[in-house]
C-alpha positions, 0 to 999 in steps of 0.5 A: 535537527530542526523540526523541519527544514526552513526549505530555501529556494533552489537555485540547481536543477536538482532540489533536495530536500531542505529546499524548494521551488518558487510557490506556485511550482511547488503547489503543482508538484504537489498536485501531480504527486497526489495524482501520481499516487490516487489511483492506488490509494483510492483502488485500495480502500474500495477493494476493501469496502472502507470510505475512499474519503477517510482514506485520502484524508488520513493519507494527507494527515498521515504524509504530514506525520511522517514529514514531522516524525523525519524532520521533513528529510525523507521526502514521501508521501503516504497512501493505502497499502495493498498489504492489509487487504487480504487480512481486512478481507479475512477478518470481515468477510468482505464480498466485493461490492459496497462499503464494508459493513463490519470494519470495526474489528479491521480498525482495531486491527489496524491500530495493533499493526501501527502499534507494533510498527512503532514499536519497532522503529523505537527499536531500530532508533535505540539500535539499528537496522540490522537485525531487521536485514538479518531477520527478515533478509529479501528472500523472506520479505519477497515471499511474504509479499507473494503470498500475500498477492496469492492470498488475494487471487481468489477474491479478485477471480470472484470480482471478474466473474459474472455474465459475458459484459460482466467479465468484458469490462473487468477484463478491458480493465485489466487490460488497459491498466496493463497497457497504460503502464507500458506505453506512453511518457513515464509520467503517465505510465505512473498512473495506468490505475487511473486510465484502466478506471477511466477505460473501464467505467466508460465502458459501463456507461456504455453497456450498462447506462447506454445498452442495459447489458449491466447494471447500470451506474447510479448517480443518486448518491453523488448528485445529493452529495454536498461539495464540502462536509464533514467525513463519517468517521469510523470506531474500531473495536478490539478483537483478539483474533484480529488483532492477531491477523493483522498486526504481523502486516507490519512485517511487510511494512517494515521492508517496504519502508526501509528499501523505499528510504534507503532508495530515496537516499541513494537518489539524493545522494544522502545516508538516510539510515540514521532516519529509518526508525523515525520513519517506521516511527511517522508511519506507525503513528500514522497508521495508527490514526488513520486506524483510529478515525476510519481509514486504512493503514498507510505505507510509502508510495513508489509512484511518488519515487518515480515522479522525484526521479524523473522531476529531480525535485526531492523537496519535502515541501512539496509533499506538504502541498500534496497532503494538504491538497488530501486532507481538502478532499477529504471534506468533499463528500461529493468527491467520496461519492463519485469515487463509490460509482465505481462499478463492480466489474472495474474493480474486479479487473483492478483486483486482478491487476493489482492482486497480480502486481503484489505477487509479481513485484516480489520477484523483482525483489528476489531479482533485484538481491539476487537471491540463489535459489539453488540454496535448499534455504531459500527454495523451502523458505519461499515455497512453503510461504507460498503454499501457505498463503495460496491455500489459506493454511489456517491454524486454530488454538481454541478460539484463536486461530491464524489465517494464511497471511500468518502462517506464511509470515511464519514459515518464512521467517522460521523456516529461513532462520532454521535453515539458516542455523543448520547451514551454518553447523554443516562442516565445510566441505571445501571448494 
């Protein structure tokens, strides 16, 4: 396998991988991909107060790696998971508002996560996946993923609370995201993030610029701005407990890649399997960097599925394009600081939304494998996860201590592989 493909010129409707479109085709695919897929990437690193710069750059950095680590035949692109928020939140005591004073650990973190991520598709390269499908099977990935979400509820009911304009803009926002990707062409549909940033932020500069019901939104920082400029990077520190809180979000990762791959594999009509490990690999790697610079960790997008899908174009060129298309916004300090005039209250409605959307999304996981939950097994591994991370169950050992995210990554997995256990010495009973 080459380091990349030499990307020939299609000459079908559909494009796969290896080949491409005419140039200027390919450049505006790639555009649409990067729009497809900045609403969420932009949203996640405001929830969590990180530099919305760094993490467009890293994303586009990160994109790249992942195209070299699987030889440019997984086309994917690569942008801020929502799965690290609840333990960036825990580990910094981030409020909300403003950028993250104390993200340092969270960087370091980061950089844990995209270690053992690596390491595990070393391991999966070396072997294969089924360990992973026998250790983490849907209905312990679904409810990992849901507690997650029920983790975060909380933090995104703290972000709509306020005074009556307030909680009308957070909820108009939630509102318009839920109606934008319901209504209208499935391309657009792709990017109801951005029309409930656009609905609610109108909305602002109505009752807080126009009327003085809300605070209203400054432009001094993007008006000094510069167009182009280098990034503010960021340093991360070590700190064992949060390494320890995070790095299991690399759990969550894992599952999210290997159905995203195994999806893309299906739509082109290629056994992708034998790149799964290269791809935890790429993605490990690049959250590793991107940890290492300032940015969030990274995951694939299913928005970008959804576009290769309707498109028919799986070139992997084209998200070559979308991550140098990134990586140039990334030098635009007045982009970052357009991106920080984002009100409060429309990110408390994003919360809600997006919150929502993490803890939802793995029903349709439990749906989509049909997960018997008349199975005692898998009743008590989802509802003792959920517990766990809805409470925020903690346990502390000395000055060590694991937040709700890692209790409930635990319980699933041990409650689902003890169960398990037992079943299978339960003598047959028959019929």
């Amino acid at each position: 396998m080459t380091v990349l493909p030499r990307w020939t010129l299609a000459q079908r409707t559909l494009v796969l991988p290896e080949e491409r479109l005419p140039w200027p085709a390919t450049g505006l695919m790639g555009a649409q991909h990067l729009v497809a897929m900045s609403g969420s990437t932009v949203v996640g690193p405001l929830l969590m107060g990180f530099d919305p710069n760094l993490a467009i750059l890293f994303s586009g950095v990160g994109t790249l790696i992942f195209l070299l680590c699987t030889g440019g035949r997984v086309p994917s692109y690569l942008g801020s998971s929502f799965s690290f928020i609840a333990v960036i939140v825990a580990v910094t005591g981030y409020t909300g508002s403003g950028p993250n004073p104390d993200i340092g650990p969270a960087l370091g973190g980061i950089i844990a996560c995209g270690a053992l991520y690596a390491l595990i598709g070393l391991i999966v390269t070396l072997t294969d996946t089924g360990w992973i499908e026998r250790l983490m099977p849907p209905v312990v990935t679904g409810a990992i993923g849901a507690a997650i979400g029920l983790n975060l509820a909380p933090v995104a009911v703290k972000g709509i609370q306020g005074s009556g304009p307030h909680l009308a803009v957070a909820l108009t926002t939630l509102v318009a995201v839920a109606l934008a990707s319901s209504i209208g062409p499935v391309l657009a549909r792709r990017m109801s993030i951005l029309t409930g940033i656009a609905v609610g932020y109108g909305l602002v500069l109505i009752l807080g610029n126009g009327l003085a019901l809300l605070p209203a939104i400054d432009y001094a920082e993007l008006a000094a701005a510069p167009w182009f400029g280098w990034p503010t990077f960021r340093s991360p520190t070590f700190d064992l407990p949060a390494i320890l809180l995070i790095a299991p979000v690399a759990i969550i990762l894992v599952a999210e890649n290997l159905g995203h791959i195994k999806a893309i594999g299906v739509m082109t009509g290629r056994n992708l399997d034998p790149l799964i490990g290269r791809g935890f690999i790429g993605d490990g790697v690049a959250t590793m960097i991107s940890g290492a610079g300032g940015g969030t960790g990274v995951t694939t997008y299913v928005e970008n599925m959804g576009v290769m899908a309707i498109t028919r174009v799986y070139s992997s060129l084209v998200f070559v394009a979308a991550a140098l298309f990134a990586i140039g916004l990334g030098f635009s300090p007045k982009f970052g600081a357009l991106l920080r005039t984002v009100p409060p209250p429309v990110l408390g409605g994003l919360s809600v939304a997006v919150f929502g959307l993490i803890a939802g999304a793995m029903v349709r996981v439990w749906v989509d494998n049909r997960v018997d939950f008349a199975q005692p097994r898998n009743l008590f591994t989802v509802g003792t996860a959920l517990i766990f991370g809805a409470g925020n169950f903690s346990l502390a050992f000395g000055s060590f201590a694991i937040g709700g995210i890692g209790t409930s990554t635990l319980a699933a997995i041990g409650m689902y592989q003890l169960m398990s256990a037992v079943s299978a010495r339960e003598p047959s009973t028959g019929g």
